[in-house]
C-alpha positions as CSV (number, residue, x, y, z in Angstrom):
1,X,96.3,42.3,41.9
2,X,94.8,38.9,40.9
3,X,97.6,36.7,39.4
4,X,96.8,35.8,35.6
5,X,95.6,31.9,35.7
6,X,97.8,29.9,33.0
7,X,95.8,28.1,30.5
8,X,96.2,24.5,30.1
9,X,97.4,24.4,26.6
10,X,101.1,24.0,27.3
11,X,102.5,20.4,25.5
12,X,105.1,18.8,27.8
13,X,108.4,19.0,25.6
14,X,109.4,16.0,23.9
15,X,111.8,13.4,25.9
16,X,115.0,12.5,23.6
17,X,118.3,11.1,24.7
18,X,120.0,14.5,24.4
19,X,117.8,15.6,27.6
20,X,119.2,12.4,29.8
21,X,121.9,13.4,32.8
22,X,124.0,10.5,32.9
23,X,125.6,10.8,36.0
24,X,127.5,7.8,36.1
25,X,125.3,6.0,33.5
26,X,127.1,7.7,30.1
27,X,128.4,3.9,28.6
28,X,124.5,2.8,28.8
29,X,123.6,6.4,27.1
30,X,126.1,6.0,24.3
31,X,125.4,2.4,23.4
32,X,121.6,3.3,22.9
33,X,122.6,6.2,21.0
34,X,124.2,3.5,18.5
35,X,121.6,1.0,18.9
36,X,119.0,4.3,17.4
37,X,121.8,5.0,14.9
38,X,120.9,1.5,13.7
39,X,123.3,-1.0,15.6
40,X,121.1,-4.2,14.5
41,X,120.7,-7.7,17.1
42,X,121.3,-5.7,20.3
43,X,119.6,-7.1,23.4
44,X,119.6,-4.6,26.5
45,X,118.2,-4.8,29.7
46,X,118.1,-2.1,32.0
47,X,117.1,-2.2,35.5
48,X,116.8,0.8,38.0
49,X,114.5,2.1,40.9
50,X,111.8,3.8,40.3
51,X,112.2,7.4,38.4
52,X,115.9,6.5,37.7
53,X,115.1,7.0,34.3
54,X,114.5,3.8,32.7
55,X,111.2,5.3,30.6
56,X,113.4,8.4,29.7
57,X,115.6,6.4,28.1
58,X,113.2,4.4,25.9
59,X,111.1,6.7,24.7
60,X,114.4,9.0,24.1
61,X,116.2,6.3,22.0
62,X,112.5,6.0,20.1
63,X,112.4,9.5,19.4
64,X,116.4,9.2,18.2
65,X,115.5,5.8,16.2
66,X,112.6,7.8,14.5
67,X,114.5,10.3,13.3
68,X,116.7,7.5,11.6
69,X,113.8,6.4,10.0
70,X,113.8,3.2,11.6
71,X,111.0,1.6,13.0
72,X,110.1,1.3,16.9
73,X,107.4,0.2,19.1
74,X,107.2,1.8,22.7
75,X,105.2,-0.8,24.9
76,X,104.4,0.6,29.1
77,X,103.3,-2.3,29.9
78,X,102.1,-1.2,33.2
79,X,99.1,0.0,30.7
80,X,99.0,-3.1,28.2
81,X,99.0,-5.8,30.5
82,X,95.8,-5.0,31.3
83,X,94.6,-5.5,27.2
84,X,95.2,-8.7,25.2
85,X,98.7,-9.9,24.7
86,X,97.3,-10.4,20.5
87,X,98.7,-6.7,20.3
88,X,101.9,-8.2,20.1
89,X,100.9,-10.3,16.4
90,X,103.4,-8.6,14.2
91,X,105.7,-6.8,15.8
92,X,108.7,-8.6,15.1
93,X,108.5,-6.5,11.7
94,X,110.2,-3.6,14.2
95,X,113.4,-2.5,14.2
96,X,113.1,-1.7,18.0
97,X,111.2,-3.2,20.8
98,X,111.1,-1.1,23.9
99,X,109.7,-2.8,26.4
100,X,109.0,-0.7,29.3
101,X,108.2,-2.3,32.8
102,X,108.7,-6.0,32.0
103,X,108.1,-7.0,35.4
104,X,104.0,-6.1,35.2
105,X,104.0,-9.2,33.0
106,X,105.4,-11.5,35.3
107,X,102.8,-14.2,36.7
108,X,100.7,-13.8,33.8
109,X,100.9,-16.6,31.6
110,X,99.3,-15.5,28.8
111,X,101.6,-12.4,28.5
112,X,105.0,-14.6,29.1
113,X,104.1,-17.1,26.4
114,X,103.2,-14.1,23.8
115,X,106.8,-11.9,25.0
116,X,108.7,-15.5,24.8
117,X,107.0,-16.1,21.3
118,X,107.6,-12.5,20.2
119,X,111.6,-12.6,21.5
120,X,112.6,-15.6,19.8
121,X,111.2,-13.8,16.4
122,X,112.5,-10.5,16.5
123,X,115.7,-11.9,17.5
124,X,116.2,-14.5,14.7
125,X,115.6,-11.4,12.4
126,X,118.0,-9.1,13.7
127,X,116.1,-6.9,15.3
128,X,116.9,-4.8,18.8
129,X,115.2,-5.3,22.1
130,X,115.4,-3.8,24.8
131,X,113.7,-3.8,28.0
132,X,113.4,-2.1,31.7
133,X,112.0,-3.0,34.9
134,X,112.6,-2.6,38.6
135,X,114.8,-5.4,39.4
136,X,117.4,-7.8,37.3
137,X,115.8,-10.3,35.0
138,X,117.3,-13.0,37.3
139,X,114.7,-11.8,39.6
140,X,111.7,-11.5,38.4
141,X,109.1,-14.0,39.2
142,X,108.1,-15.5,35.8
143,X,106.0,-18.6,35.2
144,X,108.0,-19.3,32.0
145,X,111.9,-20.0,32.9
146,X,112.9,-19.8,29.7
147,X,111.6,-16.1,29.4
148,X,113.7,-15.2,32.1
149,X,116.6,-17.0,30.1
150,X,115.9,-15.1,26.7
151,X,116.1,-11.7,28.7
152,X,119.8,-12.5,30.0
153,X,121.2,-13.2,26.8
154,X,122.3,-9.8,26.0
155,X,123.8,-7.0,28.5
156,X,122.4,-5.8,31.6
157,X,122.5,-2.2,33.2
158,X,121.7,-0.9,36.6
159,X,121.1,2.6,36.4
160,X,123.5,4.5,38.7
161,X,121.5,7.2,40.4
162,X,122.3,11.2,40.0
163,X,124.7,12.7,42.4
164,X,124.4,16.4,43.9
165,X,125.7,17.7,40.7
166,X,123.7,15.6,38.3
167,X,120.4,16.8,40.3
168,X,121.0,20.0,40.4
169,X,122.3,19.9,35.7
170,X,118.6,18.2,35.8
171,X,117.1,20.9,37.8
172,X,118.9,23.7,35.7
173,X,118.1,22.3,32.3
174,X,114.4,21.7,33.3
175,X,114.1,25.1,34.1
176,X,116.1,26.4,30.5
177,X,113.4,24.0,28.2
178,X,110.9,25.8,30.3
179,X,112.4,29.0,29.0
180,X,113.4,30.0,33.1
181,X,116.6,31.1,34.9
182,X,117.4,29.2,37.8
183,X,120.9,29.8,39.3
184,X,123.1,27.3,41.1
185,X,122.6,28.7,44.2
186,X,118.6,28.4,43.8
187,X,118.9,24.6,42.7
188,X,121.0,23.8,45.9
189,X,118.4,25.8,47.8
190,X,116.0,23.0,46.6
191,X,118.4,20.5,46.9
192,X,118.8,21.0,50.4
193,X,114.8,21.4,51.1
194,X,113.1,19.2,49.2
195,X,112.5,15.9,48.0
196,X,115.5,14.8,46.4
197,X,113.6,12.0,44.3
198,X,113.8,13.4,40.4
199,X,110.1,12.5,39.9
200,X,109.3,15.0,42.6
201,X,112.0,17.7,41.4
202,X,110.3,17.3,38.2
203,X,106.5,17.5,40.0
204,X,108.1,20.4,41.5
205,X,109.3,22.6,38.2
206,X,106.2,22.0,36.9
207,X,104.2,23.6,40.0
208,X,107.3,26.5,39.8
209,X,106.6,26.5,35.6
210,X,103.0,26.9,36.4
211,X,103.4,30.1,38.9
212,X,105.7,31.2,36.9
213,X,103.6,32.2,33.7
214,X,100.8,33.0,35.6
215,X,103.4,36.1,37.4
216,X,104.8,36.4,33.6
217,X,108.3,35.8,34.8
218,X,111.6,34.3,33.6
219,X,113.6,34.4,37.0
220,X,113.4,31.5,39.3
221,X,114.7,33.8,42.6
222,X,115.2,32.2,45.6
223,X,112.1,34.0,47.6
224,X,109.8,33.2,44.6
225,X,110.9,29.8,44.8
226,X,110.4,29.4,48.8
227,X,107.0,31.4,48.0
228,X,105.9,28.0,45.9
229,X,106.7,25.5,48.7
């Protein structure tokens, strides 16, 4: 029997704080649940290795912030340094800067002279900034010292990464928004046989989602899963 092909129509479901797996990271979860609440003047910057969450967490406290009615402004920069740094005219007028990926903008002058322009504005008027990249702000290479200044004015996070049983409350709740059942047994199956990176994990429920609906099934057993690797 030829397995049913799923059709690409499927919208990813939406990232919010309430779908983050602390770990050890809960006092950095709960103060950006108060900062979307509308805690005004905050400055935040988190740093973490790669897929430790950092985007998660500020597109989540967007979504949160949104639903406050407050304003917010998401910025990858990974994607917009490669635009004008004029996109940033204005946005002081935010109630939350999320600046994701600070670190793409360092050696650019251009870029470090707009962000250093735009900081001191939004934070004379109150508003909340917060920002992620891959290392502290004490060590990113900027052109502009005082940038690098402005960024450690307010508190600093490293994000702690997931233990066994974090991985495996990220594994199980991926599979229950995907409307699947995978045991604990099956998640420390995987655990112990794959990747234990959560971007892969993820790259992996995905591929397991996928099979899944085309086999119009619910349970994730462990000889469908080791059929998927």
């Amino acid at each position: 029997m030829i397995p049913q092909l799923p059709l690409a129509v499927a919208l990813p479901p939406p990232i919010t704080l309430a779908d983050f797996i602390p770990g050890k990271n809960r006092q950095l979860l709960d103060l950006l649940t108060r900062m979307a609440a509308g805690r005004n003047g905050e400055i935040l910057f988190i740093s973490g290795a790669p897929e430790s969450g950092k985007t998660h967490l500020l597109m989540g406290l967007c979504s949160l912030a949104e639903q406050q009615k407050r304003s917010c402004a998401y910025l990858p920069m990974e994607e917009l340094c490669k635009l004008s740094p004029e996109l940033l005219a204005g946005m002081e007028s935010m109630d939350i800067l999320a600046v994701d990926g600070v670190q793409h903008i360092a050696g650019q002058a251009a870029w470090e002279e707009a962000f250093f322009v735009l900081f001191n504005l939004a934070h004379a008027a109150g508003k909340n900034l917060l920002f992620s990249a891959d290392r502290g702000s004490g060590q990113l290479p900027f052109l502009l010292p005082d940038l690098r200044s402005r960024l450690s004015w307010g508190s600093s996070y490293r994000l702690q990464p997931l233990d066994d049983e974090g991985l495996m409350e990220l594994l199980q709740n991926q599979a229950q928004t995907r409307g699947l059942q995978l045991k604990s047994k099956v998640a420390r199956w995987l655990l112990n046989h794959c990747s234990r990176r959560p971007g892969d994990l993820l790259a992996f429920m995905d591929r397991l989602d996928e099979k899944a609906l085309a086999e119009k099934r619910h349970n994730l057993s462990l000889p469908f899963v080791q059929s998927c690797l």
